[in-house]
C-alpha atoms as one frame of an Amber mdcrd trajectory, in Angstrom:
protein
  66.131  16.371-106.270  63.066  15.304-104.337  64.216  11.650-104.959  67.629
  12.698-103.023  65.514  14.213-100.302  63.826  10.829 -99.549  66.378   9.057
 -99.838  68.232  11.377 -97.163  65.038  11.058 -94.819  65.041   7.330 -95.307
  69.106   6.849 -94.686  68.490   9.197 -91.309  65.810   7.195 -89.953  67.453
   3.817 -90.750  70.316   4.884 -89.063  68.362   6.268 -86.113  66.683   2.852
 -85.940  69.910   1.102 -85.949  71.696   2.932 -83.083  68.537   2.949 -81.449
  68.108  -1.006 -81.261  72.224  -1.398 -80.720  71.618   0.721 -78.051  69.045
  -1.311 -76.620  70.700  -5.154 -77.016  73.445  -3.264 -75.295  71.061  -3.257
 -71.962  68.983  -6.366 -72.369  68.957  -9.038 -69.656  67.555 -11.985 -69.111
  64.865 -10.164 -67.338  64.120  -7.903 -70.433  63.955 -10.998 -72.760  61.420
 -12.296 -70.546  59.201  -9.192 -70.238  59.203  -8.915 -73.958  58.372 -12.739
 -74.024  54.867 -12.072 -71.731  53.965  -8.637 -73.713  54.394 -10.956 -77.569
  52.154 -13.321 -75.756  49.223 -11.619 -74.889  49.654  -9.369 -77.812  49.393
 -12.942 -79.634  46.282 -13.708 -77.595  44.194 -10.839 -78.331  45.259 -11.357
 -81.547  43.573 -14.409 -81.920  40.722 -12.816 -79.543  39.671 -10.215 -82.665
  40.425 -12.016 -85.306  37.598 -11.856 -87.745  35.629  -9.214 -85.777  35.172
  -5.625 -86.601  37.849  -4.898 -83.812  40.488  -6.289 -85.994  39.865  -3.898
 -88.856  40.127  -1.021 -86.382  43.612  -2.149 -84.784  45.014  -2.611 -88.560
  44.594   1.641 -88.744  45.752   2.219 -85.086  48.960  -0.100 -86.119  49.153
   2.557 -89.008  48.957   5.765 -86.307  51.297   4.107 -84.011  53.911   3.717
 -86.568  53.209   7.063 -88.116  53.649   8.912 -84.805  57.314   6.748 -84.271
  58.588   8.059 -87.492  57.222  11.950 -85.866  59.063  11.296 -82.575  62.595
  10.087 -84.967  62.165  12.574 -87.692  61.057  15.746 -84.559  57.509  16.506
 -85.928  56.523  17.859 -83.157  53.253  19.048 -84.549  52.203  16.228 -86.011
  53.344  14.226 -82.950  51.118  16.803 -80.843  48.235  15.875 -83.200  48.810
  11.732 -83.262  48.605  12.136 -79.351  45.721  14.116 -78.519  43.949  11.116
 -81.364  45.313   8.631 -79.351  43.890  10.015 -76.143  40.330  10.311 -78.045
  40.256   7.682 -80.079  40.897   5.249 -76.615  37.476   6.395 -75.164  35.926
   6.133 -78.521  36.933   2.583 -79.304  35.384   1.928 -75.888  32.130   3.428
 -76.854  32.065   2.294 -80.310  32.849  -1.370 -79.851  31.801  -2.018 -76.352
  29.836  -5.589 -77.361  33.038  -6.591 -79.039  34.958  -5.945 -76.329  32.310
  -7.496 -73.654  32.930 -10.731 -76.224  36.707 -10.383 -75.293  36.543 -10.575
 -71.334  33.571 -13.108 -71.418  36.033 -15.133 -73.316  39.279 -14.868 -71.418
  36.950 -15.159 -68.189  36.189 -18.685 -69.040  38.634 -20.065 -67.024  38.108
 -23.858 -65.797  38.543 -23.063 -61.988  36.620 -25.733 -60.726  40.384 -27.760
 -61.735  41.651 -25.615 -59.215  41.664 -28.234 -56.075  40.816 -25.474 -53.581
  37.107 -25.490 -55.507  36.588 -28.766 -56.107  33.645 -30.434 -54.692  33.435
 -33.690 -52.144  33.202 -37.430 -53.721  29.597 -37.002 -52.493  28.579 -33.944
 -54.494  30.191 -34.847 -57.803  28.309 -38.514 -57.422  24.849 -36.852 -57.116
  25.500 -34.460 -59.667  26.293 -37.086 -62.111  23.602 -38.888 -61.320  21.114
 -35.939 -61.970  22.994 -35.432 -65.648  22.392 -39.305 -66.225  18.598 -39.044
 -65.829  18.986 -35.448 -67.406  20.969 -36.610 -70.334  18.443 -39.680 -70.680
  15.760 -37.233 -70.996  16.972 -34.748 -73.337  17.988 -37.607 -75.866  14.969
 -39.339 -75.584  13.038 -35.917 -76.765  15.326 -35.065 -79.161  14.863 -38.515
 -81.029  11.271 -37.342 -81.354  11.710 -33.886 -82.102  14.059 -34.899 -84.734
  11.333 -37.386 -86.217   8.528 -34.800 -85.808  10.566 -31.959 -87.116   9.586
 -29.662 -84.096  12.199 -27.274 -83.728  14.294 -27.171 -79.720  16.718 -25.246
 -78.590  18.500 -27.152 -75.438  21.286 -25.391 -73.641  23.416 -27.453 -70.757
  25.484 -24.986 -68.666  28.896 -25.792 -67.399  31.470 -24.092 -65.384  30.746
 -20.525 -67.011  27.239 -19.534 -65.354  24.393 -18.150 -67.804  22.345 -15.880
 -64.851  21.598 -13.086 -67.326  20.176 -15.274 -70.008  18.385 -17.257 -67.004
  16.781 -13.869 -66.174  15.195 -13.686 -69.474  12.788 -16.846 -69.353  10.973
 -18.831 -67.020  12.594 -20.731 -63.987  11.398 -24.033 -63.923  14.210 -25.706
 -61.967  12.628 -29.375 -62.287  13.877 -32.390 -62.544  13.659 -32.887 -65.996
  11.995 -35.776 -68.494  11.228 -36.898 -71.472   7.396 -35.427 -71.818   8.197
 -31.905 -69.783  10.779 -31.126 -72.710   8.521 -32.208 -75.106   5.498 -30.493
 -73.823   7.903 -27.127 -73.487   8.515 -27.018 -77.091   4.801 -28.268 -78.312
   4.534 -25.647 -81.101   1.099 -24.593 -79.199   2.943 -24.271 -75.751   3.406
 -21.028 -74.394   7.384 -21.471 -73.164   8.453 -23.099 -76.500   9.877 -19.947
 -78.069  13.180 -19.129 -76.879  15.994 -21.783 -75.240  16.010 -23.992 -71.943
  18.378 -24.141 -69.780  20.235 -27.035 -67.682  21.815 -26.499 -64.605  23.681
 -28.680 -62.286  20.938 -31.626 -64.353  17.984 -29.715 -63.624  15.719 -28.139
 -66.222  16.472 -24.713 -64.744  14.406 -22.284 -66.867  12.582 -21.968 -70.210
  11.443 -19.524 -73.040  15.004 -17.864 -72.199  16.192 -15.256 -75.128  19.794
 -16.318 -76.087  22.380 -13.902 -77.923  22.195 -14.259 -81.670  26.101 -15.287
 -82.994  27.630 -12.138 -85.660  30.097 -14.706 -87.205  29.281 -13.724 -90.966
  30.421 -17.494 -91.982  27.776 -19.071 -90.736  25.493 -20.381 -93.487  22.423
 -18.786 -94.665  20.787 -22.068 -94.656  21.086 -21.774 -90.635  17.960 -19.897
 -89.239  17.709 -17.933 -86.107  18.002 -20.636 -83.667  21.076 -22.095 -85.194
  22.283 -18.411 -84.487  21.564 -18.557 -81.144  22.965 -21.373 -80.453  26.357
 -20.747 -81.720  26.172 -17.130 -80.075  25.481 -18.716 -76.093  28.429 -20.547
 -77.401  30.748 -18.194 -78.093  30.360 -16.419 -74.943  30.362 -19.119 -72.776
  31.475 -23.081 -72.245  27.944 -24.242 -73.010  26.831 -27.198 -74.599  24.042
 -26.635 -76.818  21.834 -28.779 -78.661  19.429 -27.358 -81.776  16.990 -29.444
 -83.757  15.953 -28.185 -86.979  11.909 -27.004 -87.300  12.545 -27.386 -91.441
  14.380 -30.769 -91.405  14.665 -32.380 -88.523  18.622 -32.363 -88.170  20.253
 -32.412 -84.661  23.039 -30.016 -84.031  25.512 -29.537 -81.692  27.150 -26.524
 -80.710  30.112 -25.821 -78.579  33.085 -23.170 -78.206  31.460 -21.428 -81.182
  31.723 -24.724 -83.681  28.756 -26.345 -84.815  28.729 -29.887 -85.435  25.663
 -31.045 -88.084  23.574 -34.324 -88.394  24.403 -36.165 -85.012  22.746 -39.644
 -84.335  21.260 -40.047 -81.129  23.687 -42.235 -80.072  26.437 -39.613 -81.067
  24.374 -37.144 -78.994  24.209 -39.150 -75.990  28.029 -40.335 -76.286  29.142
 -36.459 -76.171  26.618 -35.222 -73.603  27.789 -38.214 -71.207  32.066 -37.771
 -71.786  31.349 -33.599 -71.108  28.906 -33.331 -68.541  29.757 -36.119 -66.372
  32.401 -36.172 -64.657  35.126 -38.827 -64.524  32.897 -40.418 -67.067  35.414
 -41.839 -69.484  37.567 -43.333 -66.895  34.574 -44.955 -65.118  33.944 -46.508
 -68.244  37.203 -47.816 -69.131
């Protein structure tokens, strides 16, 4: 008998469902189709946003209330359609509260748009020309220490801003704002000097500031073989269009982070090949 009853309850909403979306094709345009279109889109995006975070576990049981309080609205459960809302209404604020870094992660992501390829921002011939020229000597620089580092096994933690602007981590150290060479970065990360804990940080090809506190990544694939500065260095990365540069205190390897992937073991010449083709401009099709 209670088989029957289900399979009533489950015959009534099907057929709700069905004149419920007939209803609906009945009244879509091409208008509609495209709406739809935008909302799958950024649904898709966010998606992909909080994928392997601790947001995505939480949507999974608010996909479960949603469709729980659909099948209360078809089957008029009013009661426990009154209770599903005032949750919903609750449970908004609390996500807010609960996973606010996760969500700060979100917008610092979709904020990294590349608006300097927006013409009305670009700078003159003039200003790109000296700015490549101070990442040349900058580039030189940084290479040239990280050789030794990588020799001397003394640990570095580089990080060369782009288009997304690191202020806030900036705050945290030391502003240098030099031009920068060989023996300053080396002298900066002397195990004995008092600015080599923490990251530097390039800007516009100067060595901008130093001894700057950088967030630590919460991907839980990263190896356990990767220390804290490895974690660092993938975290400015994930939350920003950085390029950052890590050299091993235990063996020597040079890393190279970037959009939260870390790329192991790269020669100096590798090093100085990527650095060039991403932080100078036109760079490749000068040197075609």
């Amino acid at each position: 008998m209670i088989k029957a009853y289900i399979g009533e309850v489950i015959s009534a909403v099907m057929d709700v469902l069905y004149n419920t979306i007939i209803s609906i094709l009945k009244t879509v345009s091409l208008i509609n189709i495209i709406d739809i279109l935008l909302v799958f889109i950024i649904i898709y995006q966010l998606m992909k946003l909080v994928k392997d975070t601790r947001v995505a576990q939480i949507l999974k049981g608010v996909a479960l209330l949603v469709a729980a309080y659909i099948m209360a609205t078809l089957l008029g459960l009013k009661t426990i359609g009154f209770l599903l809302t005032k949750v919903f209404e609750i449970g908004i604020i609390a996500l807010i509260v609960v996973f606010q870094p996760e969500l700060r992660r979100m917008l610092e992501h979709m904020g990294q748009t590349q608006v300097s390829n927006i013409k009305l921002f670009t700078k003159s011939d003039d200003a790109v020309n000296f700015q490549n020229k101070q990442w040349i000597i900058a580039i030189d620089a940084i290479c040239n220490a990280v050789c030794d580092f990588s020799k001397s096994n003394t640990g570095a933690l580089i990080v060369l801003e782009r288009t997304t602007k690191l202020q806030d981590i900036i705050d945290t150290g030391t502003i240098l704002d030099s031009v920068p060479s060989k023996q300053l970065i080396e002298n900066i990360f002397f195990k004995n000097s008092p600015l080599h804990d923490g990251g530097v940080v390039f800007r516009d090809g100067k060595l901008f500031a130093a001894a700057c506190l950088l967030p630590l990544s919460q991907n839980t694939k990263i190896s356990k073989e990767l220390g804290t500065r490895h974690r660092a260095g993938l975290g400015i990365s994930e939350v920003s269009d950085a390029v950052v540069i890590i050299v091993s205190e235990e063996t020597g390897v040079v890393s190279l982070c970037q959009s939260g992937h870390l790329a192991r073991s790269i020669s100096n010449k590798g090093l100085r090949n990527r650095l060039q083709t991403v932080m100078i401009t036109n760079f490749e099709k000068e040197n075609e």
